[in-house]
C-alpha positions in Angstrom: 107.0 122.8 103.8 110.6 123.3 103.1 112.3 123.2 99.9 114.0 119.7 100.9 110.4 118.6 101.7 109.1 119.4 98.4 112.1 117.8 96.8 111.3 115.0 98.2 107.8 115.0 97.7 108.3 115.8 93.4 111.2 113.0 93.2 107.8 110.7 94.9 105.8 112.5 91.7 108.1 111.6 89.2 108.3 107.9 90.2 104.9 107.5 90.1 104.5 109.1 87.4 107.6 106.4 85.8 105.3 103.5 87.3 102.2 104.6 85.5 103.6 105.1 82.0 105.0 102.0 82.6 101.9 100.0 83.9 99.9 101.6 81.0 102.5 100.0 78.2 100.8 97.0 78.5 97.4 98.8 76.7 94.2 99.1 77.9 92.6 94.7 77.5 95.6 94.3 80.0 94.4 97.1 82.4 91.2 96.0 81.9 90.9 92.7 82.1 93.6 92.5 85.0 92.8 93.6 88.4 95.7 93.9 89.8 96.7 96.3 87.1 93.9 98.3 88.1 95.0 98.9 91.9 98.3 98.9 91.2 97.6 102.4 88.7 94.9 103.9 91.2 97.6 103.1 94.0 100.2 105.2 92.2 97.6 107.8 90.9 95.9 108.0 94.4 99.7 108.2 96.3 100.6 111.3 93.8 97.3 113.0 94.2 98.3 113.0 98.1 101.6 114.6 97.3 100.7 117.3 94.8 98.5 117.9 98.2 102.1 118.1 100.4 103.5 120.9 98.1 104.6 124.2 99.8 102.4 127.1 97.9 105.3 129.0 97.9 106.9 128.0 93.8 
């Protein structure tokens, strides 16, 4: 992957990283008692988790 690739792919890091803290503000009854709360974080968590996978090995 090139080093534009993986710029691209951290800047997709960060803002899901931004979405979670923010998602998570609301405390933990809200996450858990609201379901779409729930996919909404294991969308963002499950989206990063792909792009740490994208990375170039090479930093």
């Amino acid at each position: 992957m090139s080093e534009n690739g993986d710029k691209v792919y951290l800047s997709y890091i960060l803002e899901c990283i931004t979405n979670i803290e923010e998602l998570t503000q609301s405390g933990r009854t809200v996450i858990n008692n609201d379901r779409h709360y729930r996919a909404a974080l294991l969308y963002y968590l499950q989206t990063m988790a792909e792009a740490t996978q994208r990375l170039s090995d090479k930093h």
